[in-house]
TORBASE-711698 format. One line per 3 residues: their letters; for each residue z, x, y of C-alpha. Coordinates in pm, whole numbers, padded with zeros to 5 digits, m for minus. Last residue first. Example, Ala and Ser with C-alpha at 12.3 -4.5 7.8 and 13.67 -1.06 7.14 Angstrom:
<nodes>
sa = 00714/01367/m00106 | 00780/01230/m00450
</nodes>
This chain:
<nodes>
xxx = 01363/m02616/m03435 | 01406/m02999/m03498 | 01709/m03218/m03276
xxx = 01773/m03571/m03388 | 01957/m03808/m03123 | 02132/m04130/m03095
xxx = 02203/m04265/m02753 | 02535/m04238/m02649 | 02519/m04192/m02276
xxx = 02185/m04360/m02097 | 01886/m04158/m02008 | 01791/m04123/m01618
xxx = 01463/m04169/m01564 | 01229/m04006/m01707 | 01122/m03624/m01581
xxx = 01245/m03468/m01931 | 01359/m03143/m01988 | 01623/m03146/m02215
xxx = 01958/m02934/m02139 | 02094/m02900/m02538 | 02481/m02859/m02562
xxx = 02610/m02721/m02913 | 02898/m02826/m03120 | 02960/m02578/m03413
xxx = 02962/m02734/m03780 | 03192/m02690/m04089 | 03052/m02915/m04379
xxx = 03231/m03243/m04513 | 02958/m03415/m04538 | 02641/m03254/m04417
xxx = 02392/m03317/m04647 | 02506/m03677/m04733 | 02475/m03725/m04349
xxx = 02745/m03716/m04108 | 02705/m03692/m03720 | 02896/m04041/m03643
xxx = 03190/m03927/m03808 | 03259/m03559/m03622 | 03146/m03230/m03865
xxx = 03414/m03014/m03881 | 03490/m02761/m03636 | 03351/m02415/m03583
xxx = 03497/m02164/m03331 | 03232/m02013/m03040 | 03055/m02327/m02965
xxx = 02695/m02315/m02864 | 02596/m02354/m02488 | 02203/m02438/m02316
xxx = 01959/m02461/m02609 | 01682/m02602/m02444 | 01466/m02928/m02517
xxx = 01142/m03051/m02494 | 01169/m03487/m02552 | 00988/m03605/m02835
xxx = 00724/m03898/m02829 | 00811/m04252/m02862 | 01171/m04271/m02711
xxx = 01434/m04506/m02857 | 01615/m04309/m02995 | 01565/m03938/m02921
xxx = 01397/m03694/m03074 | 01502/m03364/m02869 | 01267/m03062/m02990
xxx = 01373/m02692/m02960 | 01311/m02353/m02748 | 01560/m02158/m02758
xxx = 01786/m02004/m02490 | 02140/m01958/m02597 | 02088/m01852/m02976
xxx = 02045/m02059/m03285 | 01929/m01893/m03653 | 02343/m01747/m03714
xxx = 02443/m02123/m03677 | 02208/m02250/m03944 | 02455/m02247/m04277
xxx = 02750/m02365/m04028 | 02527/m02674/m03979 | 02469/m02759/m03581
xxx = 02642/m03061/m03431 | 02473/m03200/m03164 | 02544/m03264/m02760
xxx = 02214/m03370/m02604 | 02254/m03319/m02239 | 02232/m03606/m01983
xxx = 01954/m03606/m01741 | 01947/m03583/m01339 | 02238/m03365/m01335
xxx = 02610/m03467/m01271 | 02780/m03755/m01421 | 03067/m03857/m01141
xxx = 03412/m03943/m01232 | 03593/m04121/m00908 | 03966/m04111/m00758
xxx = 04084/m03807/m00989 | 04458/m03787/m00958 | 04603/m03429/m00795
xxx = 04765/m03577/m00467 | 04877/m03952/m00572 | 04602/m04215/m00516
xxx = 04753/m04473/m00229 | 04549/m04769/m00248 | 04395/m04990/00041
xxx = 04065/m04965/m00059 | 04011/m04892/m00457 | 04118/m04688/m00685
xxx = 03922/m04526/m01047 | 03565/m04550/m00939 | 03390/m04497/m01236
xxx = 03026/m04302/m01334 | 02921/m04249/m01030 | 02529/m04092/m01074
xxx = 02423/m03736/m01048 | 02356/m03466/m00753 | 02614/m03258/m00714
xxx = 02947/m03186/m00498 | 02933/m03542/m00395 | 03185/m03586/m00049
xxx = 03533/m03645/m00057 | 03649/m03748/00322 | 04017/m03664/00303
xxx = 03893/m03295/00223 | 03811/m03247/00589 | 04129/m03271/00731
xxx = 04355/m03075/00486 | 04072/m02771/00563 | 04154/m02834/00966
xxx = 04523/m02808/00903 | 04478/m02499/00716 | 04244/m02371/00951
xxx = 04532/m02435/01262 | 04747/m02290/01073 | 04553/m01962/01089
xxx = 04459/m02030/01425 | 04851/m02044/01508 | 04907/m01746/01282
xxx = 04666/m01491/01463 | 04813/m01615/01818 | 05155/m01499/01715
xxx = 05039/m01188/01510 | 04841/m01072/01883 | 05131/m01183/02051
xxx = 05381/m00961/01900 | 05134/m00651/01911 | 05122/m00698/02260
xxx = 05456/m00696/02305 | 05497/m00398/02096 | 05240/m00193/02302
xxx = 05391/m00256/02616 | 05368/m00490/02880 | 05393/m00364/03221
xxx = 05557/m00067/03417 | 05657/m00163/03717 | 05783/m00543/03569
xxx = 05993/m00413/03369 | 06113/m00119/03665 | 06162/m00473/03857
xxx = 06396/m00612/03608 | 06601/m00308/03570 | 06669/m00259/03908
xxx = 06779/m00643/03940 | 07024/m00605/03617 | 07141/m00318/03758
xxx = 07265/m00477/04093 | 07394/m00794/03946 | 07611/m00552/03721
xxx = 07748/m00366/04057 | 07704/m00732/04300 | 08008/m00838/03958
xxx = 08192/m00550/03955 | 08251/m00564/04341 | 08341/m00939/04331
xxx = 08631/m00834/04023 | 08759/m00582/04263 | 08788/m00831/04587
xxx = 08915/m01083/04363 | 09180/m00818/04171 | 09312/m00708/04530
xxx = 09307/m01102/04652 | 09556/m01206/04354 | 09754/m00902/04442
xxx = 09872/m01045/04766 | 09765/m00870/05099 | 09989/m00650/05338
xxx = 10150/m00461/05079 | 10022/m00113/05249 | 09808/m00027/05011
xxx = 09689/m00390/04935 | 09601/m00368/05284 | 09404/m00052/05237
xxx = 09251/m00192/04901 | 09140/m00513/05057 | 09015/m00277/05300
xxx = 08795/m00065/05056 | 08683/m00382/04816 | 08536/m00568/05160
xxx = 08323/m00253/05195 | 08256/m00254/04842 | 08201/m00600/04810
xxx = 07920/m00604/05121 | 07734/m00275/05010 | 07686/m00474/04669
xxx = 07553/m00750/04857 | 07291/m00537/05044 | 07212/m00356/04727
xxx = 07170/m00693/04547 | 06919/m00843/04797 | 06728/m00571/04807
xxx = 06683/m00579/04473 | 06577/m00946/04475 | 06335/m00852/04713
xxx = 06164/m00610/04524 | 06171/m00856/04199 | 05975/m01122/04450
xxx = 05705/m00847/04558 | 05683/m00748/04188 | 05609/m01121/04050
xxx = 05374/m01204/04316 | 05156/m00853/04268 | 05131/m01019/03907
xxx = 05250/m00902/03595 | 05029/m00777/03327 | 04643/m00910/03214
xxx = 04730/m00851/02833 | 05050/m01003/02861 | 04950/m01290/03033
xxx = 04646/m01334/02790 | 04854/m01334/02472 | 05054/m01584/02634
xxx = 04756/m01827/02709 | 04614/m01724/02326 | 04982/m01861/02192
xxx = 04968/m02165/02389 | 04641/m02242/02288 | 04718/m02201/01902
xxx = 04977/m02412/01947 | 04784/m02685/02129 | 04543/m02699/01836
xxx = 04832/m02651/01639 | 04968/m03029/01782 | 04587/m03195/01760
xxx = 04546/m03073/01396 | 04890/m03237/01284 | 04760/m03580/01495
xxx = 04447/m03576/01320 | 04631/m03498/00990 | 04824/m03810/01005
xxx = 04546/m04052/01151 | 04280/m03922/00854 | 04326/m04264/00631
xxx = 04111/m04153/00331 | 03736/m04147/00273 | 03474/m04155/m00008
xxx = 03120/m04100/m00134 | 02990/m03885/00157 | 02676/m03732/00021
xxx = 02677/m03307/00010 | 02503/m03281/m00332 | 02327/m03666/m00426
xxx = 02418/m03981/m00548 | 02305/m04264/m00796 | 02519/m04566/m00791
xxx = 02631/m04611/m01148 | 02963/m04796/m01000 | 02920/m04808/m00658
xxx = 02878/m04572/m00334 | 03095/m04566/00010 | 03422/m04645/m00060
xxx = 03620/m04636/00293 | 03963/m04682/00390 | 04187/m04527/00101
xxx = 04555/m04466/00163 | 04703/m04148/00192 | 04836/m03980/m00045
xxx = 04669/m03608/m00052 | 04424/m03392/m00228 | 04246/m03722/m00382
xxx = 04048/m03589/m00714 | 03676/m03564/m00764 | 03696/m03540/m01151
xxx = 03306/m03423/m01284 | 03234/m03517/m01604 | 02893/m03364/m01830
xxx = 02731/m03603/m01995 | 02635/m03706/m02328 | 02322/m03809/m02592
xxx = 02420/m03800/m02912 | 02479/m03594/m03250 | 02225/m03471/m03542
xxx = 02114/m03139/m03637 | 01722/m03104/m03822 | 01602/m02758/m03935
xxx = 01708/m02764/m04301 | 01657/m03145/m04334 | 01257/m03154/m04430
xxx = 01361/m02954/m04685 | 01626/m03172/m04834 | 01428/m03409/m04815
xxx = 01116/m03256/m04994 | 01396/m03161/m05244 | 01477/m03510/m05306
xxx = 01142/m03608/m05343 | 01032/m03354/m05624 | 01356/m03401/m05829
xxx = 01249/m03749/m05806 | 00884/m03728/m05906 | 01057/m03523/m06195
xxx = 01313/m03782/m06307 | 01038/m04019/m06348 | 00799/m03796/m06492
xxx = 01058/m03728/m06743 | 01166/m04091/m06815 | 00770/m04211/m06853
xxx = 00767/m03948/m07132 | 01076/m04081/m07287 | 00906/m04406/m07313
x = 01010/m04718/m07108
</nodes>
Protein backbone atom coordinates (compact mmCIF):
# COMPACT_ATOMS: atom_id res chain seq x y z
CA UNK A 1 0.00 0.00 0.00
CA UNK A 2 1.51 3.46 -0.87
CA UNK A 3 1.89 6.18 1.58
CA UNK A 4 -0.70 8.04 -0.29
CA UNK A 5 -3.28 5.22 0.07
CA UNK A 6 -2.15 5.41 4.06
CA UNK A 7 -3.23 9.11 4.28
CA UNK A 8 -6.52 8.82 2.69
CA UNK A 9 -6.96 5.95 4.78
CA UNK A 10 -6.32 7.56 8.00
CA UNK A 11 -8.32 10.56 6.77
CA UNK A 12 -11.64 8.70 5.74
CA UNK A 13 -11.21 7.54 9.32
CA UNK A 14 -10.61 10.68 11.09
CA UNK A 15 -13.71 11.69 9.04
CA UNK A 16 -15.91 8.71 10.39
CA UNK A 17 -15.01 8.83 13.78
CA UNK A 18 -15.89 12.33 14.16
CA UNK A 19 -19.25 11.83 12.31
CA UNK A 20 -19.74 9.44 15.36
CA UNK A 21 -18.83 11.28 17.68
CA UNK A 22 -21.20 13.87 16.40
CA UNK A 23 -23.95 11.93 15.87
CA UNK A 24 -23.35 10.98 19.83
CA UNK A 25 -23.47 14.51 21.38
CA UNK A 26 -27.26 14.47 21.76
CA UNK A 27 -27.86 10.73 22.36
CA UNK A 28 -28.11 9.28 26.45
CA UNK A 29 -28.58 5.71 26.93
CA UNK A 30 -30.34 3.64 29.95
CA UNK A 31 -33.70 1.46 30.11
CA UNK A 32 -37.03 1.29 30.36
CA UNK A 33 -38.31 1.29 34.38
CA UNK A 34 -41.05 1.74 36.71
CA UNK A 35 -41.98 3.51 39.38
CA UNK A 36 -42.80 1.00 42.85
CA UNK A 37 -45.50 1.43 44.89
CA UNK A 38 -45.28 -0.76 48.56
CA UNK A 39 -48.94 -1.31 49.72
CA UNK A 40 -48.01 -2.49 53.17
CA UNK A 41 -50.36 -4.57 55.81
CA UNK A 42 -51.13 -1.95 58.80
CA UNK A 43 -51.84 -4.79 61.08
CA UNK A 44 -51.28 -8.79 61.65
CA UNK A 45 -53.97 -10.33 60.88
CA UNK A 46 -54.25 -13.02 58.63
CA UNK A 47 -55.05 -12.67 54.95
CA UNK A 48 -58.56 -13.93 53.58
CA UNK A 49 -58.94 -12.57 50.28
CA UNK A 50 -56.40 -11.84 47.21
CA UNK A 51 -58.28 -10.37 44.73
CA UNK A 52 -55.89 -9.59 41.53
CA UNK A 53 -52.73 -11.65 40.14
CA UNK A 54 -49.40 -11.30 39.32
CA UNK A 55 -49.26 -8.59 36.28
CA UNK A 56 -52.99 -8.23 36.68
CA UNK A 57 -53.75 -4.81 35.52
CA UNK A 58 -55.63 -2.57 38.15
CA UNK A 59 -57.10 0.57 38.58
CA UNK A 60 -57.33 3.78 41.48
CA UNK A 61 -59.85 2.79 44.20
CA UNK A 62 -59.95 -1.33 43.15
CA UNK A 63 -60.04 -3.68 46.06
CA UNK A 64 -56.85 -5.79 45.63
CA UNK A 65 -56.70 -7.28 49.12
CA UNK A 66 -58.34 -8.10 52.50
CA UNK A 67 -57.47 -9.11 56.05
CA UNK A 68 -59.45 -10.98 58.78
CA UNK A 69 -61.70 -7.78 60.05
CA UNK A 70 -63.46 -9.96 63.17
CA UNK A 71 -61.07 -8.14 65.76
CA UNK A 72 -61.66 -4.65 64.77
CA UNK A 73 -65.41 -5.29 64.11
CA UNK A 74 -65.86 -6.23 67.54
CA UNK A 75 -63.42 -3.02 68.83
CA UNK A 76 -65.74 -0.73 66.56
CA UNK A 77 -68.97 -2.36 67.93
CA UNK A 78 -67.75 -1.68 71.85
CA UNK A 79 -66.94 2.43 71.08
CA UNK A 80 -69.85 2.47 69.08
CA UNK A 81 -71.67 1.75 72.34
CA UNK A 82 -69.26 4.10 74.10
CA UNK A 83 -69.82 6.80 72.16
CA UNK A 84 -73.68 6.21 72.76
CA UNK A 85 -73.40 6.09 76.25
CA UNK A 86 -71.53 9.18 76.45
CA UNK A 87 -74.15 11.25 73.98
CA UNK A 88 -77.16 9.54 76.37
CA UNK A 89 -75.36 11.26 79.40
CA UNK A 90 -74.61 14.31 77.66
CA UNK A 91 -78.33 14.49 76.94
CA UNK A 92 -79.45 13.96 80.65
CA UNK A 93 -77.49 16.66 81.66
CA UNK A 94 -78.43 18.92 79.08
CA UNK A 95 -82.29 18.18 79.52
CA UNK A 96 -81.90 18.45 83.73
CA UNK A 97 -83.56 16.45 86.36
CA UNK A 98 -86.90 15.31 86.11
CA UNK A 99 -90.15 16.50 88.06
CA UNK A 100 -89.78 12.54 89.29
CA UNK A 101 -86.43 13.05 90.66
CA UNK A 102 -87.44 16.34 92.78
CA UNK A 103 -90.79 14.97 94.05
CA UNK A 104 -88.78 11.77 95.38
CA UNK A 105 -85.72 14.13 96.92
CA UNK A 106 -88.78 16.21 98.65
CA UNK A 107 -89.88 13.28 100.25
CA UNK A 108 -86.77 12.03 101.32
CA UNK A 109 -86.36 15.32 103.20
CA UNK A 110 -89.30 14.97 104.83
CA UNK A 111 -88.49 11.90 105.82
CA UNK A 112 -85.23 12.99 107.55
CA UNK A 113 -86.76 15.98 109.43
CA UNK A 114 -89.39 13.73 110.82
CA UNK A 115 -86.68 11.24 111.96
CA UNK A 116 -84.44 13.77 113.17
CA UNK A 117 -87.43 15.26 115.34
CA UNK A 118 -87.76 11.52 116.57
CA UNK A 119 -83.83 11.20 117.98
CA UNK A 120 -83.93 14.38 119.47
CA UNK A 121 -86.95 13.89 121.35
CA UNK A 122 -85.82 10.37 122.33
CA UNK A 123 -82.09 12.15 122.89
CA UNK A 124 -83.90 14.72 125.56
CA UNK A 125 -85.35 11.91 127.88
CA UNK A 126 -82.62 9.57 127.51
CA UNK A 127 -80.76 12.56 128.77
CA UNK A 128 -83.31 13.23 131.71
CA UNK A 129 -83.01 9.65 132.84
CA UNK A 130 -79.44 9.58 132.32
CA UNK A 131 -79.71 12.73 134.59
CA UNK A 132 -81.12 11.16 137.14
CA UNK A 133 -79.05 7.66 136.79
CA UNK A 134 -82.05 5.96 135.79
CA UNK A 135 -80.67 4.59 132.36
CA UNK A 136 -77.18 2.98 131.67
CA UNK A 137 -74.62 4.95 129.81
CA UNK A 138 -74.53 2.57 126.94
CA UNK A 139 -78.23 3.88 126.05
CA UNK A 140 -77.08 7.79 126.67
CA UNK A 141 -74.24 7.39 123.91
CA UNK A 142 -77.01 5.26 121.53
CA UNK A 143 -79.57 7.79 121.85
CA UNK A 144 -76.67 10.58 121.06
CA UNK A 145 -74.92 8.67 118.40
CA UNK A 146 -78.86 8.05 116.64
CA UNK A 147 -79.29 11.88 116.83
CA UNK A 148 -75.93 12.53 114.95
CA UNK A 149 -76.64 10.17 112.57
CA UNK A 150 -80.95 11.59 111.35
CA UNK A 151 -78.53 15.26 111.80
CA UNK A 152 -75.92 14.12 108.89
CA UNK A 153 -78.82 12.08 107.14
CA UNK A 154 -80.66 15.30 107.32
CA UNK A 155 -78.03 17.46 105.41
CA UNK A 156 -77.14 15.09 103.12
CA UNK A 157 -81.06 15.00 101.98
CA UNK A 158 -81.17 19.00 101.87
CA UNK A 159 -78.29 19.02 99.91
CA UNK A 160 -79.41 16.52 97.43
CA UNK A 161 -82.59 18.18 96.59
CA UNK A 162 -81.00 21.91 96.36
CA UNK A 163 -78.69 19.64 93.47
CA UNK A 164 -81.34 18.69 91.97
CA UNK A 165 -83.18 22.51 92.34
CA UNK A 166 -80.77 23.96 90.61
CA UNK A 167 -79.56 21.67 87.67
CA UNK A 168 -76.49 20.85 85.90
CA UNK A 169 -73.96 23.32 85.75
CA UNK A 170 -71.60 24.58 83.43
CA UNK A 171 -68.74 22.20 84.46
CA UNK A 172 -70.83 19.20 84.09
CA UNK A 173 -71.65 20.03 80.93
CA UNK A 174 -68.37 20.79 79.90
CA UNK A 175 -67.34 17.22 81.28
CA UNK A 176 -69.67 15.52 79.01
CA UNK A 177 -69.19 17.44 76.09
CA UNK A 178 -64.99 16.21 76.22
CA UNK A 179 -66.46 12.73 77.20
CA UNK A 180 -68.68 12.32 74.21
CA UNK A 181 -65.95 14.22 71.94
CA UNK A 182 -63.36 11.35 72.79
CA UNK A 183 -65.66 8.38 72.34
CA UNK A 184 -66.36 9.53 68.55
CA UNK A 185 -62.88 10.29 68.36
CA UNK A 186 -62.01 6.68 69.21
CA UNK A 187 -64.56 5.60 67.59
CA UNK A 188 -62.76 7.21 64.05
CA UNK A 189 -59.70 5.64 64.98
CA UNK A 190 -61.26 2.37 65.26
CA UNK A 191 -63.22 2.93 62.11
CA UNK A 192 -59.79 4.12 60.09
CA UNK A 193 -58.02 0.58 61.57
CA UNK A 194 -61.13 -1.01 59.92
CA UNK A 195 -60.99 0.11 56.62
CA UNK A 196 -57.29 -0.19 55.90
CA UNK A 197 -57.57 -4.13 56.36
CA UNK A 198 -59.11 -4.09 52.92
CA UNK A 199 -56.03 -2.45 50.77
CA UNK A 200 -57.40 -1.06 47.83
CA UNK A 201 -55.14 0.30 44.44
CA UNK A 202 -54.13 3.81 45.11
CA UNK A 203 -53.37 4.11 41.16
CA UNK A 204 -53.97 2.75 38.17
CA UNK A 205 -50.98 0.27 37.02
CA UNK A 206 -50.34 -3.40 36.96
CA UNK A 207 -49.28 -5.89 40.23
CA UNK A 208 -46.06 -6.36 39.95
CA UNK A 209 -45.62 -9.20 43.07
CA UNK A 210 -47.72 -10.42 45.57
CA UNK A 211 -45.38 -10.93 48.45
CA UNK A 212 -48.01 -13.31 51.09
CA UNK A 213 -50.52 -15.25 50.43
CA UNK A 214 -54.01 -16.47 52.16
CA UNK A 215 -53.71 -17.59 55.42
CA UNK A 216 -50.46 -15.54 56.32
CA UNK A 217 -49.88 -13.18 58.98
CA UNK A 218 -47.78 -10.05 57.26
CA UNK A 219 -46.24 -8.10 60.19
CA UNK A 220 -47.64 -4.32 60.52
CA UNK A 221 -45.20 -2.18 58.27
CA UNK A 222 -44.22 -5.14 55.46
CA UNK A 223 -45.33 -4.42 51.95
CA UNK A 224 -47.91 -7.30 50.94
CA UNK A 225 -47.90 -6.36 47.03
CA UNK A 226 -45.58 -3.90 44.69
CA UNK A 227 -47.71 -2.34 42.15
CA UNK A 228 -46.18 -0.40 38.83
CA UNK A 229 -48.22 2.64 38.58
CA UNK A 230 -49.01 4.57 35.27
CA UNK A 231 -50.06 3.16 32.09
CA UNK A 232 -46.29 3.30 30.65
CA UNK A 233 -43.02 2.88 32.27
CA UNK A 234 -40.56 5.85 32.28
CA UNK A 235 -37.32 5.81 30.47
CA UNK A 236 -34.65 6.20 33.15
CA UNK A 237 -31.17 7.38 31.22
CA UNK A 238 -28.06 8.59 32.13
CA UNK A 239 -27.32 12.06 30.82
CA UNK A 240 -23.41 13.13 30.11
CA UNK A 241 -22.13 15.63 32.73
CA UNK A 242 -20.92 17.71 29.49
CA UNK A 243 -24.93 17.95 28.47
CA UNK A 244 -26.54 18.36 31.86
CA UNK A 245 -26.57 22.27 31.79
CA UNK A 246 -28.68 21.78 27.93
CA UNK A 247 -31.66 19.54 29.87
CA UNK A 248 -34.37 21.14 31.90
CA UNK A 249 -37.68 19.63 33.46
CA UNK A 250 -40.00 19.92 30.55
CA UNK A 251 -38.35 19.23 27.16
CA UNK A 252 -39.37 17.92 24.47
CA UNK A 253 -37.17 14.70 23.39
CA UNK A 254 -37.28 11.41 21.38
CA UNK A 255 -37.53 7.81 23.15
CA UNK A 256 -36.01 5.07 20.63
CA UNK A 257 -36.79 2.17 22.06
CA UNK A 258 -35.92 -1.47 21.29
CA UNK A 259 -37.87 -3.07 19.65
CA UNK A 260 -40.21 -0.32 18.42
CA UNK A 261 -40.15 0.86 14.70
CA UNK A 262 -40.78 4.45 14.95
CA UNK A 263 -39.75 6.67 18.04
CA UNK A 264 -41.70 7.10 20.99
CA UNK A 265 -42.35 11.33 22.07
CA UNK A 266 -40.93 11.77 25.21
CA UNK A 267 -40.80 14.33 28.25
CA UNK A 268 -38.25 15.21 30.50
CA UNK A 269 -40.06 14.56 33.80
CA UNK A 270 -36.99 14.61 36.92
CA UNK A 271 -33.13 15.12 36.56
CA UNK A 272 -30.86 14.24 39.39
CA UNK A 273 -29.50 16.94 41.51
CA UNK A 274 -25.82 15.13 42.46
CA UNK A 275 -24.02 13.30 39.59
CA UNK A 276 -23.00 9.67 39.76
CA UNK A 277 -21.01 7.64 37.55
CA UNK A 278 -22.15 6.17 34.65
CA UNK A 279 -23.98 2.49 35.70
CA UNK A 280 -22.51 -0.72 33.47
CA UNK A 281 -25.13 -1.29 31.13
CA UNK A 282 -25.13 2.62 30.03
CA UNK A 283 -21.38 2.66 28.94
CA UNK A 284 -20.16 3.45 25.63
CA UNK A 285 -16.48 4.22 24.64
CA UNK A 286 -17.71 7.88 24.85
CA UNK A 287 -18.92 7.67 28.07
CA UNK A 288 -16.61 5.49 30.07
CA UNK A 289 -15.82 6.47 33.05
CA UNK A 290 -17.74 9.94 32.76
CA UNK A 291 -19.91 11.51 35.64
CA UNK A 292 -23.64 11.32 34.58
CA UNK A 293 -27.04 12.47 36.28
CA UNK A 294 -29.99 9.95 36.15
CA UNK A 295 -32.99 11.44 34.58
CA UNK A 296 -36.73 10.08 34.33
CA UNK A 297 -38.40 10.57 30.84
CA UNK A 298 -42.60 10.19 30.97
CA UNK A 299 -43.14 9.00 27.15
CA UNK A 300 -46.23 9.44 25.61
CA UNK A 301 -47.18 6.51 23.95
CA UNK A 302 -50.89 4.95 23.72
CA UNK A 303 -49.31 1.13 23.25
CA UNK A 304 -49.76 -1.14 25.44
CA UNK A 305 -48.03 -1.42 28.31
CA UNK A 306 -44.07 -1.61 27.66
CA UNK A 307 -42.12 -4.19 29.50
CA UNK A 308 -39.22 -3.18 32.29
CA UNK A 309 -35.69 -3.30 30.97
CA UNK A 310 -35.97 -2.67 27.54
CA UNK A 311 -33.06 -0.87 26.02
CA UNK A 312 -33.46 2.69 25.18
CA UNK A 313 -31.70 5.67 23.18
CA UNK A 314 -32.97 9.13 23.91
CA UNK A 315 -32.05 12.17 20.96
CA UNK A 316 -32.80 15.93 21.78
Amino acid sequence: MTRTSVCLLALLFAILTACSMDGEDNQVVGELASDRVELTAESDEPIVEILVAEGATVVAGQVLLRQDSSRATARMAEADAAMQQARARLDELVRGPRSEQIAAARAEVAGAAKELEFRDTRYTRVQELHARDLTSDEAFDSARAALDSARANDKVQRARLQELLTGTTIEELDQAEFALAQAVARRDLLAVDLQRLTIVAPRDGIVDSRLFEVGERPGPGLPVLILLPGKQPHARVYLPEEQRVEIQVGDEVSVHVDGLDSAVAGRVRWVASEAMFTPYFALTERDRGHLTFATKIDLQFEGERLPDGIPVTVVR
